[in-house]
C-alpha positions in Angstrom: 125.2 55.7 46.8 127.8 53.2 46.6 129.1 53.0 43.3 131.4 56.2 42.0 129.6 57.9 39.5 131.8 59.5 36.6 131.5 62.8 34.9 130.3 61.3 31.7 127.9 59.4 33.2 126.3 62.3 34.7 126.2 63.7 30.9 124.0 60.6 29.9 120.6 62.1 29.6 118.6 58.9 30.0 120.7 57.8 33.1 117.8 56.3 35.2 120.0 55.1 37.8 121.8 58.2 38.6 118.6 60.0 38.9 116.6 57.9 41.3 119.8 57.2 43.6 120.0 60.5 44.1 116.2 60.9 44.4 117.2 58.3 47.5 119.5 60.0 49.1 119.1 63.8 49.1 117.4 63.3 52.7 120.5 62.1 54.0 122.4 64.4 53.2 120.9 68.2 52.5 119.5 68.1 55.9 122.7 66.9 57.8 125.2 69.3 55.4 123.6 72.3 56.2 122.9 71.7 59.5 126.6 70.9 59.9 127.7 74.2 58.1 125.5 76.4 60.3 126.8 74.8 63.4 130.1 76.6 63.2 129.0 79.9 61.9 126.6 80.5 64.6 128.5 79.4 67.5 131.4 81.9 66.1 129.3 84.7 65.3 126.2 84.3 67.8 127.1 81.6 70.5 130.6 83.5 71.1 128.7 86.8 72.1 126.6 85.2 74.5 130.0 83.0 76.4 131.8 86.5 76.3 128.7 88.3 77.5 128.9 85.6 80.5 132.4 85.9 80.6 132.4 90.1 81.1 133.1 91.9 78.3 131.5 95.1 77.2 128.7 95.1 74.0 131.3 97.4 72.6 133.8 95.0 72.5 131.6 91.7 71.9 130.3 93.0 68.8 134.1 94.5 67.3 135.7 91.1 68.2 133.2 89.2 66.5 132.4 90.6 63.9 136.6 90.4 62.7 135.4 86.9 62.9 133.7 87.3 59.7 136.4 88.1 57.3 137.0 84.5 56.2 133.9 84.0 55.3 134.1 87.5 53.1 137.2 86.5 51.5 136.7 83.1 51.1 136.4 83.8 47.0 139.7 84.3 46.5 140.1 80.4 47.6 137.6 79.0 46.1 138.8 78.3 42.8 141.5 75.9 44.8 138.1 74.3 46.3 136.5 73.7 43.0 140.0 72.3 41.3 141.8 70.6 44.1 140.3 67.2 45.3 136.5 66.5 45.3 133.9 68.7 47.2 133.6 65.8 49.3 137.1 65.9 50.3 137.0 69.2 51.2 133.6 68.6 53.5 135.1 65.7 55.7 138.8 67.3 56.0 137.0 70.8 56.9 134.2 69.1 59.4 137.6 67.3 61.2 140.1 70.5 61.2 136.6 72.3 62.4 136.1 69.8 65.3 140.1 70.2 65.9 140.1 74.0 66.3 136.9 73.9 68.4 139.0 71.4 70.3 141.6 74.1 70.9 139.3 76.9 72.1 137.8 75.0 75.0 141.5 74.5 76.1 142.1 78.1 76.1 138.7 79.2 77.6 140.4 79.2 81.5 144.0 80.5 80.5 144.5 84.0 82.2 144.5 85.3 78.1 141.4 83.6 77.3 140.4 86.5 75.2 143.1 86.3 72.4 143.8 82.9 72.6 139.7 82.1 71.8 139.7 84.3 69.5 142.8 82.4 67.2 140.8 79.2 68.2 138.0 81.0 66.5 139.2 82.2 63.7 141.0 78.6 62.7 137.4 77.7 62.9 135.7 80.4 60.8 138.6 80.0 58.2 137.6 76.3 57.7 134.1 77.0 58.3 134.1 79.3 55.4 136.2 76.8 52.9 133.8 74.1 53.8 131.2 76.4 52.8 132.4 76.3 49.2 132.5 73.0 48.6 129.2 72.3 50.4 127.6 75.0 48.4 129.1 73.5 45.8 127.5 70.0 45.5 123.9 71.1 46.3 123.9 72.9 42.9 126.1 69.8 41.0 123.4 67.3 42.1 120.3 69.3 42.1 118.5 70.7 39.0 117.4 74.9 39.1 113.5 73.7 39.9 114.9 71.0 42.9 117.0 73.8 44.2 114.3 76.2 44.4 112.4 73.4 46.2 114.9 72.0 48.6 116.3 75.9 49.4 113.9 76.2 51.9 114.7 72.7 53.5 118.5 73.5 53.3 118.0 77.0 55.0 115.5 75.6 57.7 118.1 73.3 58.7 120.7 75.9 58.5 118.7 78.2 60.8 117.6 74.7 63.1 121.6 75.0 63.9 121.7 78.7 64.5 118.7 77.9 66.9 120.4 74.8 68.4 123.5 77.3 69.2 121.6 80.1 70.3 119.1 77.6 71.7 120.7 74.0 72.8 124.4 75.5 73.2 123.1 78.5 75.6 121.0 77.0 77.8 123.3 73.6 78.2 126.0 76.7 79.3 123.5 77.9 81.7 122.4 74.4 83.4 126.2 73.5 83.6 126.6 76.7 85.3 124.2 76.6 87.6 125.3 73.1 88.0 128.9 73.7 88.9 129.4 76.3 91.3 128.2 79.1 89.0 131.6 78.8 86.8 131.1 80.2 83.4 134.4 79.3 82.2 134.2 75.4 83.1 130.5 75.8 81.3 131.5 77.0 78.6 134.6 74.7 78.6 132.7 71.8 78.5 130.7 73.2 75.7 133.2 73.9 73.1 134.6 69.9 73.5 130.5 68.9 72.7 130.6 70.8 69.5 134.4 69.7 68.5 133.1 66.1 69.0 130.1 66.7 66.9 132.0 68.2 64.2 134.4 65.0 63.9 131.2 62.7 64.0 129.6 64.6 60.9 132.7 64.6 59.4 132.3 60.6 59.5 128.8 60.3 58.8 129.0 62.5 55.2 131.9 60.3 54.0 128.8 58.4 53.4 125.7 60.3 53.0 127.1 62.6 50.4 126.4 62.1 46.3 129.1 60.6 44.9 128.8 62.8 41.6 132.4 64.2 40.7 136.1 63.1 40.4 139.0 65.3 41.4 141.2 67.0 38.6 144.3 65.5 38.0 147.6 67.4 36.9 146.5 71.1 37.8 149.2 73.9 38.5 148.8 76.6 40.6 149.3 78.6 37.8 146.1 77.2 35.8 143.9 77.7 39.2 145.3 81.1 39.7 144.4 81.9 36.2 141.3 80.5 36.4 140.5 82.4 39.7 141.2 85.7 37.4 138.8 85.1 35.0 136.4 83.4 37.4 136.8 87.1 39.3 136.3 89.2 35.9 133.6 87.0 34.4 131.9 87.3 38.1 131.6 91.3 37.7 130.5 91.1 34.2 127.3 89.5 35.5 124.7 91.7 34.0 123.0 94.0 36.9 126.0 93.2 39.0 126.1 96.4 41.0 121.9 95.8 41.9 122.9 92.0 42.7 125.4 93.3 45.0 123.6 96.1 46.6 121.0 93.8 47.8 123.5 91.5 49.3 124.6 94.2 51.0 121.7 95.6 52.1 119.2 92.6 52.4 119.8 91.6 56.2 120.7 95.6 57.2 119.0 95.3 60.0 120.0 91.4 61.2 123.2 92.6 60.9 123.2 94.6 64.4 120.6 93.1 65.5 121.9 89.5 66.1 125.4 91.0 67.6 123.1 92.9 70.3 119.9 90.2 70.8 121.9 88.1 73.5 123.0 90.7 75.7 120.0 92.4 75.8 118.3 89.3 77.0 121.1 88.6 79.3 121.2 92.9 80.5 120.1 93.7 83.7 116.5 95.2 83.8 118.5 99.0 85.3 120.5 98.7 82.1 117.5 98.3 79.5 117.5 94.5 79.4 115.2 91.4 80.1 117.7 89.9 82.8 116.7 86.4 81.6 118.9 83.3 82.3 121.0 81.4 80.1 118.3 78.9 80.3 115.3 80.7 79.7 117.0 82.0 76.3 118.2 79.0 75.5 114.6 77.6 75.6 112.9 80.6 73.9 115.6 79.8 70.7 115.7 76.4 70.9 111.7 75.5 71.2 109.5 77.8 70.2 111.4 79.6 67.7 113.1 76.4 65.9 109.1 75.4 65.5 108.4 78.7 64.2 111.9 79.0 62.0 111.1 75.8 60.2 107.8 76.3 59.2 108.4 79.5 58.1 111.6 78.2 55.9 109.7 75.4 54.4 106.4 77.3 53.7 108.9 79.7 51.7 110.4 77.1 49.5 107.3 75.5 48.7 105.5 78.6 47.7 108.9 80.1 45.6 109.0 76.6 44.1 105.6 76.9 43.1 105.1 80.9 42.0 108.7 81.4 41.3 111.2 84.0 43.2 110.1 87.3 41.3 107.0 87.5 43.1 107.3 86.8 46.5 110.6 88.6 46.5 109.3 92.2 47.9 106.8 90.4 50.5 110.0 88.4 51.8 111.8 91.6 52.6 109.2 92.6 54.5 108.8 89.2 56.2 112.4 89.3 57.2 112.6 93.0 58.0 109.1 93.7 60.1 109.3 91.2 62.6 112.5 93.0 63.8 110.2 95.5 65.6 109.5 93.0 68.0 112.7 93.7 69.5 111.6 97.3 70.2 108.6 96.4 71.7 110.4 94.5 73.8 113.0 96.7 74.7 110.3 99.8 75.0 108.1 97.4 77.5 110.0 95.0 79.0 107.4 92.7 80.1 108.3 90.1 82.3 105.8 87.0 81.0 107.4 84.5 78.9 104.4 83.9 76.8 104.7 87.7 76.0 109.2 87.2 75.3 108.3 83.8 74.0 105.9 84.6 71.6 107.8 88.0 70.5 111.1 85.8 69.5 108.6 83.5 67.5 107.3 85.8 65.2 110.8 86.9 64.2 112.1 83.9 64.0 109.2 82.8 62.0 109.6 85.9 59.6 113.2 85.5 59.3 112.7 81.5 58.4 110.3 83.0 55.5 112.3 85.7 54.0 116.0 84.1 53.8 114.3 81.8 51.5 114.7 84.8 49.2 117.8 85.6 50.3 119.3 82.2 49.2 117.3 82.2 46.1 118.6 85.4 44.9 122.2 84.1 45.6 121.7 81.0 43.4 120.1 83.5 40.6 123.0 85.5 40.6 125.3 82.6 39.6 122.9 80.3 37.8 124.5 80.7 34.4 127.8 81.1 35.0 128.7 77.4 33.8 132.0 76.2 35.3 131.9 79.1 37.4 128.8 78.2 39.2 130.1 77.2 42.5 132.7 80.1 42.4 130.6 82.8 41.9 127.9 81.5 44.4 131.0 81.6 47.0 131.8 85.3 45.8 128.1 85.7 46.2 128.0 84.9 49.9 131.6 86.7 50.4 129.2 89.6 49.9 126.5 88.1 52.2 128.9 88.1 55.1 130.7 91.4 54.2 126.7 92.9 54.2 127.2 91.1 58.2 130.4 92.4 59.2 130.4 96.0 58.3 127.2 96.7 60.1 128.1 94.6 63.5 131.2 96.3 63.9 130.0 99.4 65.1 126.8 98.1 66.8 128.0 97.7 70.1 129.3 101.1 69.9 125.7 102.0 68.6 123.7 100.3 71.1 126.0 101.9 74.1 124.9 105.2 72.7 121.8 104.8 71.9 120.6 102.5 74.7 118.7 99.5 73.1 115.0 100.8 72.6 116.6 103.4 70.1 119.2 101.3 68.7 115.8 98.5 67.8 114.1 101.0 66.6 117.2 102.4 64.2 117.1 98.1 63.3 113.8 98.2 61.6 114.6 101.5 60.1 117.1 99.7 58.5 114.8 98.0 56.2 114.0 101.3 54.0 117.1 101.0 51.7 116.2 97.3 50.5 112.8 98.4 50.1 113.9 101.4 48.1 116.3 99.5 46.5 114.2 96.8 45.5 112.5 98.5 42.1 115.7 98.2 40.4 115.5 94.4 40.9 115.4 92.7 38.1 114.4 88.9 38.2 113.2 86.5 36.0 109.4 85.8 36.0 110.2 81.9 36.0 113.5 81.2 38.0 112.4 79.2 40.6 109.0 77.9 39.7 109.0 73.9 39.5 108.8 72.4 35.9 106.9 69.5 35.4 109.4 66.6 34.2 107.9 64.2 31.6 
């Protein structure tokens, strides 16, 4: 859109204009945003374990490290308010996609110094902090410019293309690391060099392109004090656990993605394991395609099918089947780890199914996150950031010791402790109380 579009314009309930410009341009923009915001986070919390799994640390200390990664992204809350007074969410997108491509920037640099470990790590976490702040904001504008039933509908697009960037990471990233290495002398370090600059020039180029793309739908406040946005963080903090059913809201935030939670610090170096230690033994390459081909198929179909069906029934009834979907498929880990077939039709097909089941049931996930802070008002975007605070402290807890967990369990008993994992959400999930209609499409006349 090209002309700046004024909060009281947005107020106008017979603003044709507004309405069918942004009809226009939500393709340009909900697919590239969220793509763009799950770039970062996976290559911090998933594409890191695989370069420090190439690079010799132990599973013990691969999943630790990383998972410290997370705390920006848990504590983000207590910025957010700054976020939502402080310039416009747009603002905060492009100068967070450029400090992002900056820090990424800084980490390839450091890959070959003799203290590569800590001096990635800070390279990392300047990442993770702006990935997390960009977050907000992005978060942000999909529920200014969308309506509850569009949300509902679009959710599943938004988290396909979220997960298409966890699979280009996991996918694209790792085998490009694997080719260069093979490529190069068999150097991990210049591979994975290289790598990092590739996603630090992304980052600046998508920082370009939303200046653009995104809906020009708010205006910066003027003449706020830090002591009016503190203030306003306190109430936004004591209005957020006054929610009704708060304790049940956060419980299954906690306890949703249990299992993911050790599971995706522990996938990667099992692939990558020697076949005496428990693993597969596969390449960089060969995971690299297994992610990035047949899963990203499998991922989006199963993302989209989930928003079009929510949209359509609503959120309260294919809730419990979407715990399932994103729970069961986990076991296809342990079959793997319990068999350890050779054929890549057999590892090909196994990573499909979960990736398909996971593409399915996060639709809930993100659904439930929106319901939480639907009618919050002003608080909206704040409460949705304290939501997924919660999210990533339900990721970081449980990764922290699974390295630990999988070293002394070995991994066919530590998959098989992941898909136990599921039986509190499924226990927990008769408390949950959710509107019959929150997410079903209206009909607009």
């Amino acid at each position: 859109m090209e002309e700046e579009i004024t909060p009281e314009q947005i107020n106008e309930p017979n603003d044709v204009g507004i309405e069918s410009s942004k009809i226009r341009s939500v393709w340009t923009w909900i697919p590239s945003l969220y793509f763009t915001m799950g770039i970062p986070y996976i290559v911090v919390m998933s594409v890191a374990v695989a370069m420090y799994a190439n690079l010799g640390l132990s599973n013990t200390q691969i999943a630790l490290y990383t998972s410290y990664l997370n705390i920006p992204w848990v504590i983000k809350p207590f910025w957010s308010p700054i976020v939502v007074a402080l310039k416009t969410k747009r603002w905060w997108i492009f100068t967070t996609q450029i400090l992002m491509g900056a820090a990424f920037a800084i980490t390839a640099y450091f890959i070959q110094s003799d203290s590569f470990i800590a001096l990635t790590l800070a390279g990392l976490a300047l990442v993770a902090f702006n990935s997390a702040t960009h977050d907000i904001a992005a978060d942000g504008i999909y529920m200014d410019a969308l309506e509850e039933d569009e949300q509902s509908f679009y959710v599943g697009i938004r988290s396909s293309f979220y997960r298409v960037a966890m699979i280009a990471g996991q996918g694209g990233l790792v085998w490009f690391s694997g080719y260069l290495y093979k490529n190069n002398g068999g150097d991990y370090f210049s591979a994975w060099t290289t790598v990092f600059s590739g996603v630090a020039i992304f980052l600046v180029l998508a920082g370009i392109y939303h200046i653009w793309s995104l809906p020009k739908i708010e205006t910066a406040e003027t003449n706020v004090s830090l002591k009016s946005v503190f203030g306003d963080f306190s109430k936004t903090f004591v209005t957020f656990f006054k929610i009704k059913n708060i304790g049940i809201h956060l419980s299954v935030l906690l306890l949703f993605r249990l299992g993911e939670a050790q599971l995706v610090k522990l996938a990667q170096p099992f692939m990558f394991d020697d076949l005496a230690n428990g693993g597969l033994a596969l390449t960089n390459e060969k995971v690299g395609i297994f992610y990035g081909t047949i899963g990203v198929i499998l991922l989006t179909v199963g993302g989209i099918l989930g928003g079009i069906i929510v949209s359509r029934d609503g959120l309260k009834k294919w809730f419990f089947p979407m715990i399932l979907a994103i729970n069961i498929p986990n076991s296809m880990y342990f079959l793997l780890a319990y068999f350890t077939p050779q054929s890549d039709f057999m590892i090909g097909g196994a990573i499909a199914l979960e990736q398909f089941g996971y593409g399915f049931g996060f639709t809930a996930y993100m659904m439930y996150m929106i319901y939480i802070a639907r009618d919050s008002g002003k608080y909206k975007t704040a409460h949705f950031a304290f939501t997924t605070g919660f999210m990533a402290l339900g990721m970081m807890l449980p990764g922290m010791w699974s390295g630990w967990l999988q070293e002394s369990l070995g991994y066919t008993n530590f998959f098989l402790w992941v898909l136990l994992c599921m039986i509190p959400m499924i226990l927990l999930y008769k408390f949950v109380k959710i509107d019959p209609n929150f997410g079903k499409k209206t009909e607009k006349i």
